[in-house]
N, C-alpha and C positions, 0 to 999 in steps of 0.2 A: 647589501651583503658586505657590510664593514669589519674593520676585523676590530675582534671584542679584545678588551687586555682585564685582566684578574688583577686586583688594589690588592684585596687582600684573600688568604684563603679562609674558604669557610670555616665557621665550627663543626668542631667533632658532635657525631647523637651524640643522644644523650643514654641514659642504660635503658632505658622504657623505650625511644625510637630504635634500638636495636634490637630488643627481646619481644617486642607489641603480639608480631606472629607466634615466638613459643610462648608465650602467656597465655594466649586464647586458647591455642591448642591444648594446653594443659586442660584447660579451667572449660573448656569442651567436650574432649574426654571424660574428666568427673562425671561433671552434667550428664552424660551419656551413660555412664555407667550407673550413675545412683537412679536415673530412670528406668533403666532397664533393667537394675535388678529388683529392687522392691519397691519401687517408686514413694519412698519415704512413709510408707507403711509400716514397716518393721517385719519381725518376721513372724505373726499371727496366720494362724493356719485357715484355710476358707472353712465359712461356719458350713455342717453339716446341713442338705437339704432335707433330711427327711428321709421318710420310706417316700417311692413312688407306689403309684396305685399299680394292681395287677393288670394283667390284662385278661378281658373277661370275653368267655366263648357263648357265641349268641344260636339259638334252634336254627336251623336253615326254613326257610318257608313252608309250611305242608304244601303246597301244590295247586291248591286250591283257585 
């Protein structure tokens, strides 16, 4: 447990080790948002399924 002495002081960041965190965040966000809105789809509308079948009504058993 010696005692340390500073030669000289360090360098300053740089502008990327200062901003690293709002960078991502930004460039997270985006990502976030462009998947969850259309996920790079565009905006095409879902193709129609069709008619569905009816629902069909069957005799009840005669008893037999």
């Amino acid at each position: 447990m010696g005692v340390r002495y500073l030669i000289s002081e360090p360098d300053e960041p740089t502008w990327w080790e200062k901003n690293k965190p709002v960078v991502y965040a930004v460039v997270g966000l985006a990502a976030g948002f462009w998947l969850a809105s259309a996920g790079g789809h565009g905006d095409s509308a879902p193709a129609d399924p069709g008619p569905s079948p009816a629902a069909s009504i069957t005799a009840p058993p005669s008893g037999r």
